[in-house]
N, C-alpha and C positions, 0 to 999 in steps of 0.2 A: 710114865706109869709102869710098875711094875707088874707082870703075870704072875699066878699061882706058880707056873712050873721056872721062874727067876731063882739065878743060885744067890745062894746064901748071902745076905748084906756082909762087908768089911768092914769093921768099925774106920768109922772116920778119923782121922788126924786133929789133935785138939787145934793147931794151927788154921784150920784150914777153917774151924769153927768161927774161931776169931775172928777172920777175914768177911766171912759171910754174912755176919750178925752185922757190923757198921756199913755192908753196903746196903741190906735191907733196910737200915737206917735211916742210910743215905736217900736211898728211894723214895722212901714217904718224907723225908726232910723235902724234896723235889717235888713233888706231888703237891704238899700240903702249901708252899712255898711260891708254885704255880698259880694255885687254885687261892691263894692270897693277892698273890699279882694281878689275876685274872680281875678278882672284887674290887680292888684298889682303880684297876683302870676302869671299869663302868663307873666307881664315885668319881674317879674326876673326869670322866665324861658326863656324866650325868652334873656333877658339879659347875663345868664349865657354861651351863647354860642358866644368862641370868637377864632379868630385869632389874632396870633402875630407870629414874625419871629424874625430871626438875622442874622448877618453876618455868614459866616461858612467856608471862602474861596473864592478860584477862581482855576477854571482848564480851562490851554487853555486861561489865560488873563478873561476868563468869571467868572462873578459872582456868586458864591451859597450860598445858604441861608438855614436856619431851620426851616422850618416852623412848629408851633404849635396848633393844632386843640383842643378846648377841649368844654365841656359842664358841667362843676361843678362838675360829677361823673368821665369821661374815656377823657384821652388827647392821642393826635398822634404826634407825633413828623415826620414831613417828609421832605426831602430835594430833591431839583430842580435838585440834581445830582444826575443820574439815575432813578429818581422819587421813590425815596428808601423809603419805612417807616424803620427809625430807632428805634424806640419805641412806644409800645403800654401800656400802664399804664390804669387798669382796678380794681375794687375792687372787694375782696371775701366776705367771709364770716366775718362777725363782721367791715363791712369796710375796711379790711384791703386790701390796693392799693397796686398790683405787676406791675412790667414792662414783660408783657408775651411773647415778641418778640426778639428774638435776633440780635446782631447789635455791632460796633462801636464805641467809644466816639467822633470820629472824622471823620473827610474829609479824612484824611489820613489814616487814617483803612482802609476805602474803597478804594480808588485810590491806595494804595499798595495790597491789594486783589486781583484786578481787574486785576492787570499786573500779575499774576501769570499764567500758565497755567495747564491744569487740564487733564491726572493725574499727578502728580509728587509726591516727596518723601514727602510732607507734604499735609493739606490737600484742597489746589489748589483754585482755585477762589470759592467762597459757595453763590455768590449772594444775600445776606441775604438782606431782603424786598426789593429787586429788580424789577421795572417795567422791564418786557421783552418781546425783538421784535428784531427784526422785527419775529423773528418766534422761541416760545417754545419749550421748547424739542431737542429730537435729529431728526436729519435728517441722510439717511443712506450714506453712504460715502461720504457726504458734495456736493451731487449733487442730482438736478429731473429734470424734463423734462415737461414745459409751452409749448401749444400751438407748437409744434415739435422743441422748443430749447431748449437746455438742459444747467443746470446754474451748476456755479463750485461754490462753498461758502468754507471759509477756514475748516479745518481739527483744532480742538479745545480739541476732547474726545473721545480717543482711535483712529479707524480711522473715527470716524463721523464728525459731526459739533450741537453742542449743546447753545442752548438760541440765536441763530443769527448768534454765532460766533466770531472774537477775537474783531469787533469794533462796538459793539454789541450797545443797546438800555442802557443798566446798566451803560453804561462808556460816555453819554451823559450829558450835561450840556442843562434842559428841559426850556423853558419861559415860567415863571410860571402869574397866575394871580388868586387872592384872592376875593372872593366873600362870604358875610354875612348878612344871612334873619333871619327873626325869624323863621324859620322850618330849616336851616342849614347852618352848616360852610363847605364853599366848596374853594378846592384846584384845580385848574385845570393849567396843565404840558400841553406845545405843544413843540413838535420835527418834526422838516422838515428831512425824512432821502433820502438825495440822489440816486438818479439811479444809480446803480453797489455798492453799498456800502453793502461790505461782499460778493458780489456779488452776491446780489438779486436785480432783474428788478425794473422799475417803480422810480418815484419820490412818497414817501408815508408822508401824513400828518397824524399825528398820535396823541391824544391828550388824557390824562389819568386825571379825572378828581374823586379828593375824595373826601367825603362829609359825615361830622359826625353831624347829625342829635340830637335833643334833649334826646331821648334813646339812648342805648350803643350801636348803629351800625356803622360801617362804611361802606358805599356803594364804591365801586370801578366803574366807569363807562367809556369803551373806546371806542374810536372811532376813523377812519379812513379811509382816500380817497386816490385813486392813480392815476395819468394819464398812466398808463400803466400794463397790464396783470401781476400781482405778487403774491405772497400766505403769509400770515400773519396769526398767532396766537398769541396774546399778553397774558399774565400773567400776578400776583404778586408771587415773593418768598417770602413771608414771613414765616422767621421758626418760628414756636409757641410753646411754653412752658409754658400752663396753671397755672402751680406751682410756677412759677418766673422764670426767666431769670438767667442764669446759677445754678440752683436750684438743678442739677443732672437730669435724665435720663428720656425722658417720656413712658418708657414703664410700668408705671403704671396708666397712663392717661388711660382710656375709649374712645373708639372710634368707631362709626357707620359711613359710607359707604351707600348711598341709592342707592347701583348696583349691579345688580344679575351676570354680566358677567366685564371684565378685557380682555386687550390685552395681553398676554405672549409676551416674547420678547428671541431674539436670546442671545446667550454670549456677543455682544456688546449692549446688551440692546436697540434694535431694533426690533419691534414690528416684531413677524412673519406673521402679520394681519390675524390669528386667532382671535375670537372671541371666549374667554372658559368661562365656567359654574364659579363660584364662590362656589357652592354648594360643601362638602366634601373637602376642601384646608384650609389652610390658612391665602388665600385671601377672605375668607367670613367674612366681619364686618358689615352682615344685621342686627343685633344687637348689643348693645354696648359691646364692650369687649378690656380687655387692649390690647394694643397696644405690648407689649412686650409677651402675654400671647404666641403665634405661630413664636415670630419673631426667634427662633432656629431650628425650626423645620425641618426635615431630607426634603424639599422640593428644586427643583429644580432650580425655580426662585426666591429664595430667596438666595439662596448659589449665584448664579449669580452677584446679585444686594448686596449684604453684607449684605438684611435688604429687608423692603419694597421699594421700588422706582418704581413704577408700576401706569399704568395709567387704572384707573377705569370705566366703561362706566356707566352712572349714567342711574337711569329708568326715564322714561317719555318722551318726547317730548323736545329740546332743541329749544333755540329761543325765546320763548315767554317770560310769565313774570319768574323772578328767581323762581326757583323748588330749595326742598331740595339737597344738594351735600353730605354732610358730617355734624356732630353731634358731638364733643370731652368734657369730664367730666374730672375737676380734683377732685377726688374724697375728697382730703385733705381741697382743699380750697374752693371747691363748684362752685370757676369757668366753666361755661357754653362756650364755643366756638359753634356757627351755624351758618352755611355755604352756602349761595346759591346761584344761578347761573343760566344762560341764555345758558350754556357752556355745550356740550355734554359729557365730562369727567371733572376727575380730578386726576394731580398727587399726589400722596402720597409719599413723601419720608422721611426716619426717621436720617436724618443725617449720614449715614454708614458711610462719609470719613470726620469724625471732628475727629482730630489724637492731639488735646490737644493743637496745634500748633499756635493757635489764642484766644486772649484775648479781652472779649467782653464789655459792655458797664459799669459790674458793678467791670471791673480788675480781673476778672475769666476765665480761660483757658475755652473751648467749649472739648467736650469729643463726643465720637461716642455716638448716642441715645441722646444727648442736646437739640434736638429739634426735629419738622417736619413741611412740608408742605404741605401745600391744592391747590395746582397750577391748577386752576381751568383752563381748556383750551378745544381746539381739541385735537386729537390722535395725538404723536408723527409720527414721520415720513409720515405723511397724504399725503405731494405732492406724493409721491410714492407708496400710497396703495389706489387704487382707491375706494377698497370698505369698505375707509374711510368718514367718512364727511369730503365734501370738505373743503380746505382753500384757495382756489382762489379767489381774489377783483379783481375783474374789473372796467373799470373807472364807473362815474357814479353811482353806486351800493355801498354806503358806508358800511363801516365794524363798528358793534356796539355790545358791549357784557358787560353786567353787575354781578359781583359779590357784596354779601352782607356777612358780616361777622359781627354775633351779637352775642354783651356778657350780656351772665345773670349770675343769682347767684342762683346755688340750694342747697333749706336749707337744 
């Protein structure tokens, strides 16, 4: 900028004109060129995220489907039966894309699973990425006591009743409905589950909605109403196998835990509703460390449960927005597993009853240690330990609980 007391302008060089008019040119040709590159790359990131489905069957004359979530890096394969993730396909290190979840080729994998009962000589129904309800976990001898009645629910595992029970949430054919924005591809599953069915109270609307986002996450997000006093804890089983799917054993997988205390549990694996230390056990994964490194160890509840299968009480404040739950490394392929949740625990289980007996998506038998789970939920048996968090819905008062499960890659 020139001052008032600036000497006199010199006319410019018509040369010199020339030159400067095609770079200004230049400049917004860059600009405008940019800012075209810029739009083009949100469409086809935005582009790159799609549903697509297929036929997969029918149980019960109804129809199931496969549905396909993906975003150009990680796809999810899930089906309306059971609201099951069958596959999760995510990449490691140098790109190379594993399927980390175990599962099924078929419809019929599952619905011959499902009719199993558990324990028996082989290794009995395994839920594998199983939505579950009406209530996770086990309950202690397949009864509790609402508001001064007390409910019978069937007897499933050992003398309990475990994931609902025998006509459970996983053996459901869901009505699905598909939705796709430019921030996500979302799957959302509704099941009407009857009054007295398994023999818990209430008519419950219950709807499990997933949503795989432009980055490697999947959000899990549920929800649900009852016209009548009943207690609900929903899941996903999904068993994870960072290394690939049927790859062998994850006890060399890395694993952190964000919880200083765990529920111990009786011989039937029935919470004693203790609240114990995690400090000096086996059950400490306040830092990461393999998963197999204590799983022999001369401990109590571990000889109990064949492995880990124990419900953790995560730190912080439940309810709010997802908090960290859990942290898993494969150390091989740099695969990242991170876990979070809305959810005051989380089950851990490391497969203990896969006896070889099942052949899973890639024609490979599943072995004890094939996988585990992150069963992000309330405490087992809660209607019956008061100084549990509750799991009582009442009418009115919807039930809502979000898990996040996100994959990276560490170089």
């Amino acid at each position: 900028m020139h001052s008032a007391t600036s000497s006199p302008r010199r006319a410019r060089p018509a040369g010199r004109l020339r030159i400067v008019i095609p770079t200004v040119l230049a400049l917004a040709a860059v600009a405008v060129l940019g800012a075209s590159a810029l739009a083009q790359g949100k469409q086809a990131h935005a582009a790159a995220l799609k549903i697509t489905s297929r036929p997969w069957g029918t149980v019960g004359g109804k129809a199931v489907k496969l549905y396909t979530l993906s975003n150009g890096s990680m796809k999810v394969n899930i089906t309306n039966y059971g609201g099951i993730i069958q596959s999760i396909d995510v990449p490691g290190r140098n790109s190379k894309v594993a399927n980390v979840s175990l599962g099924f080729k078929n419809l019929k994998g599952y619905e011959a699973n499902d009719a199993t009962k558990q324990p028996t000589g082989g290794s009995g129904t395994t839920y594998f990425g199983a939505t579950i309800g009406r209530f996770g976990n086990r309950i202690a001898k397949g009864k509790f006591t609402l508001n001064g009645t007390t409910y019978h629910l069937p007897i499933n595992n050992g003398p309990n009743t475990l994931h609902g029970g025998t006509n459970a949430w996983n053996k459901q054919v869901w009505a699905p409905k598909t939705t796709l924005t430019s921030s996500g591809a979302s799957l959302a599953l509704t099941y009407t589950s009857p009054n007295g069915q398994d023999g818990f109270p209430g008519t419950v609307v219950a709807k499990v909605t997933f949503t795989l986002g432009a980055s490697n996450a999947l959000t899990i997000h549920y929800d649900a109403t009852t016209n009548k006093p009943t207690v609900i804890n929903m899941t996903n089983h999904t068993y994870f196998n960072l290394a690939g799917e049927a790859s062998g054993t994850i006890y060399n997988l890395d694993l952190m835990i964000n919880a200083d205390k765990y529920t111990p549990t009786d011989d039937t694996q029935i919470p004693t509703g203790t609240i114990a230390p995690v400090t000096g056990t086996p059950m400490d994964f306040r830092t990461l460390k393999p998963i197999g490194r204590d799983i022999n160890a001369n401990f109590h509840q571990l000889l109990l449960a064949h492995g880990y299968d124990h419900n953790w009480v995560l730190n912080g404040a439940s309810g709010g927005a997802p908090r960290l739950a859990a942290k898993a490394v494969d150390p091989a392929s740099g695969r990242v597993l991170t876990a979070t949740t809305t959810e005051p625990g989380v089950q851990v289980y490391t497969g203990n009853f896969l006896l070889g007996d099942l052949v899973g998506t890639s024609g490979h038998a599943y072995r004890q240690g094939d996988g585990f789970t992150l069963e992000t939920q309330h405490f087992p048996n809660s209607p019956n330990q008061p100084n549990f968090p509750t799991t009582t819905l009442n009418p009115g008062k919807p039930y809502s609980s979000t898990t996040v499960f996100a994959f990276s890659i560490k170089k």
